[in-house]
matplotlib code that plots the C-alpha trace (Angstrom):
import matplotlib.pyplot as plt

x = [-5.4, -3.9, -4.5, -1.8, -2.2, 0.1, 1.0, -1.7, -5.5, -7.2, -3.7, -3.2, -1.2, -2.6, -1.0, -2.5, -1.8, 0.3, 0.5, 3.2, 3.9, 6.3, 3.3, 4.4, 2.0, -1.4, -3.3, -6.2, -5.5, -9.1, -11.9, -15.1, -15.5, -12.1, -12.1, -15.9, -14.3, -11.7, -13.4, -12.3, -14.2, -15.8, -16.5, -13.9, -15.1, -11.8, -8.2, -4.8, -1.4, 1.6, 5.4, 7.4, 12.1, 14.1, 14.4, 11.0, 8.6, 5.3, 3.6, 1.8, -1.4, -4.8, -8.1, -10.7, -13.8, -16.3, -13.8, -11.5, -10.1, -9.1, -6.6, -5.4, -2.3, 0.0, 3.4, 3.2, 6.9, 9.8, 9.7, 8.7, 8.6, 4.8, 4.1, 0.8, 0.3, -2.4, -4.3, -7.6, -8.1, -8.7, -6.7, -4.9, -2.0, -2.4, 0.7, 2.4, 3.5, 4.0, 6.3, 6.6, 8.2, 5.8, 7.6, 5.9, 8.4, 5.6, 2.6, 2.0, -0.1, -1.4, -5.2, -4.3, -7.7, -10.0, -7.9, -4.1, -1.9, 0.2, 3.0, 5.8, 9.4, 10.5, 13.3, 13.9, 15.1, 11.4, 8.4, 4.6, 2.2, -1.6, -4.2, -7.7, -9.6, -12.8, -13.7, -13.6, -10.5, -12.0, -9.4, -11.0, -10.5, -6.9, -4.4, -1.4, 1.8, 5.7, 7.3, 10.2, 8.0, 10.1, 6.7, 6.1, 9.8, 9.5, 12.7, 12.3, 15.2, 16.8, 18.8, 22.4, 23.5, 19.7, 18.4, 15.3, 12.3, 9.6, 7.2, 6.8, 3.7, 4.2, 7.6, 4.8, 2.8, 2.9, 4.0, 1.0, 0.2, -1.4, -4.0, -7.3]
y = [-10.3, -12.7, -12.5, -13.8, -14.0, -13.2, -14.6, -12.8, -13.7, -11.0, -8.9, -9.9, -9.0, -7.8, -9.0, -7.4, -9.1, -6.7, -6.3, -4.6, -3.8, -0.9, 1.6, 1.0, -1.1, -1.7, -3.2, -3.0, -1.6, -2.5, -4.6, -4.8, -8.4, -9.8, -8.2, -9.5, -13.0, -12.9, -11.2, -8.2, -5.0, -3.4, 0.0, 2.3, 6.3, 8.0, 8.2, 9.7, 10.0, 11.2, 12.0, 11.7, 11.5, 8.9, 8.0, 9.1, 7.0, 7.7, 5.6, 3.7, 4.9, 3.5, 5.2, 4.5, 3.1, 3.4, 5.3, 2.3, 1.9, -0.5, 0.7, -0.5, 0.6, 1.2, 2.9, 5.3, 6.0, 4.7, 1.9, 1.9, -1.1, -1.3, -2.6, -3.7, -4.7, -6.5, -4.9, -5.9, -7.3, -10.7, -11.7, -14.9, -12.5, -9.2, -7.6, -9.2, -7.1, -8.0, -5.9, -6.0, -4.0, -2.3, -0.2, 1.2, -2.1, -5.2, -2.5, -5.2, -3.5, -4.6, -4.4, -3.9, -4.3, -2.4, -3.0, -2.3, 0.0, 1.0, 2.8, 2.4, 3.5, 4.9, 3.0, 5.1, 8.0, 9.4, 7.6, 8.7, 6.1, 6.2, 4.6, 3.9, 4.1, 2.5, 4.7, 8.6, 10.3, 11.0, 14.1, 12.4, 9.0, 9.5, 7.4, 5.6, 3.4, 4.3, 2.8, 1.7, -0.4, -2.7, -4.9, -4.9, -5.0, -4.2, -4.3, -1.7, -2.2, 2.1, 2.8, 3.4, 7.2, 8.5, 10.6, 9.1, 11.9, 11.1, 13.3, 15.3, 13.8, 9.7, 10.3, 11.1, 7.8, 5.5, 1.4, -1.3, -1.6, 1.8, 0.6, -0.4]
z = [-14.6, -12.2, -8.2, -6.3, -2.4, 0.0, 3.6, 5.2, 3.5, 1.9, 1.0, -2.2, -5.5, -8.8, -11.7, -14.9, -18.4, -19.9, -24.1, -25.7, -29.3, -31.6, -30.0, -26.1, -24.1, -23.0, -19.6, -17.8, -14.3, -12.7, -13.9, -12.1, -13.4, -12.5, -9.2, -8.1, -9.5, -6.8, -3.8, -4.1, -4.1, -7.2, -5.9, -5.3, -4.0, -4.3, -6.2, -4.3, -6.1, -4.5, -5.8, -3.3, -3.9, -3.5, 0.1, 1.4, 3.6, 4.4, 6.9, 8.2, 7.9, 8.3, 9.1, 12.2, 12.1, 11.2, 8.1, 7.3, 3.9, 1.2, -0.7, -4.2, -5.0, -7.9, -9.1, -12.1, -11.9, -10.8, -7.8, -3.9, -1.1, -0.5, 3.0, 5.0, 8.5, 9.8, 12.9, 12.8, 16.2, 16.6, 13.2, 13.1, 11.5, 13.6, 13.7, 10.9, 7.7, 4.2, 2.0, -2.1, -4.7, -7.0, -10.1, -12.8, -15.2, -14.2, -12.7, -10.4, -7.9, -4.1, -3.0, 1.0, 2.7, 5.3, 8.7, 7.6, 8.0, 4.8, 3.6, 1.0, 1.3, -2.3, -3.8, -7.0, -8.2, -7.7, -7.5, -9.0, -6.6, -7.3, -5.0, -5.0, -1.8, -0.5, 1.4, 1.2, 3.5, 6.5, 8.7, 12.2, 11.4, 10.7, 12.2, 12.0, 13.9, 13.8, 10.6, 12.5, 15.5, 17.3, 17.9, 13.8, 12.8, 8.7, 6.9, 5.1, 2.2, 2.9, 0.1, 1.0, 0.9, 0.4, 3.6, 5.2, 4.6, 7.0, 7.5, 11.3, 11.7, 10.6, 13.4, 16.0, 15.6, 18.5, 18.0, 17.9, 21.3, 21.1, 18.3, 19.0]

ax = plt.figure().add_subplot(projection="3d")
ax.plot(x, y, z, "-o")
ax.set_aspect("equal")
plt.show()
């Protein structure tokens, strides 16, 4: 399993050794030993999935405290645009946002730590996403900022021709400036 960091410290990529033979393939998609080894957390309380169509973004979500969440996530199926922004206050890199592809071809997957907001924007056909939480879902501690925040700017990559499903309640967000 390889660990490769991102712009922002702490938001990293995980890279899992991946073997393939006539059968299909094979790769471990958490270890408690490799993640201790790179800082990570070891202890996870709670697993989402979500299919979502071609053309749907949900986000950005993050939870209150004291309910934040780590999130590790991964693609089953198909391909989304994973994004994170940083808003823990104080943060050398509070308000920036990183953005990768994760597909279920190199199930490369992105541990987004307590004090982001996340969301993905699905690129395929359909995509099956699976996360693991550090924390349970708390309804209270619920939160979120507009995916399309002028202050946050993501470039989310739209596909041409899809129509943009966002949900009723990620359009009611408010930007960054609201958080905290």
């Amino acid at each position: 399993m390889q660990i490769i960091e991102t712009k922002i410290p702490g938001l990293v990529i995980v890279a899992p050794r991946i073997f393939t033979d006539a059968r299909g393939y094979f790769f471990e998609s958490f270890s408690e030993k490799a993640f201790a080894a790179a800082g990570l957390p070891t202890t996870f309380v709670q697993d989402n999935q979500s299919c979502s169509e071609q053309g749907t973004l949900r986000g950005l979500h993050f939870q209150t405290a004291p309910y934040v969440q780590g999130k590790l996530v991964r693609v089953l199926s198909g391909s989304i645009f994973d994004v994170a922004v940083d808003i823990r206050p104080g943060s050398a890199t509070y308000g920036q946002w990183v953005g990768v592809t994760l597909d279920a071809i190199t199930h490369q997957m992105l541990y987004v730590p307590a004090g982001f907001a996340h969301g993905f924007y699905v690129t395929s056909p359909e995509a099956v996403v699976s996360y693991k939480c550090t924390t349970p879902y708390h309804p209270t501690a619920e939160s979120g900022i507009r995916w399309d925040d002028p202050d946050v700017k993501v470039a989310w990559p739209l596909v041409a021709g899809a129509p943009l499903i966002v949900s009723e309640k990620d359009k009611q967000w408010e930007g960054l400036t609201h958080v905290g």
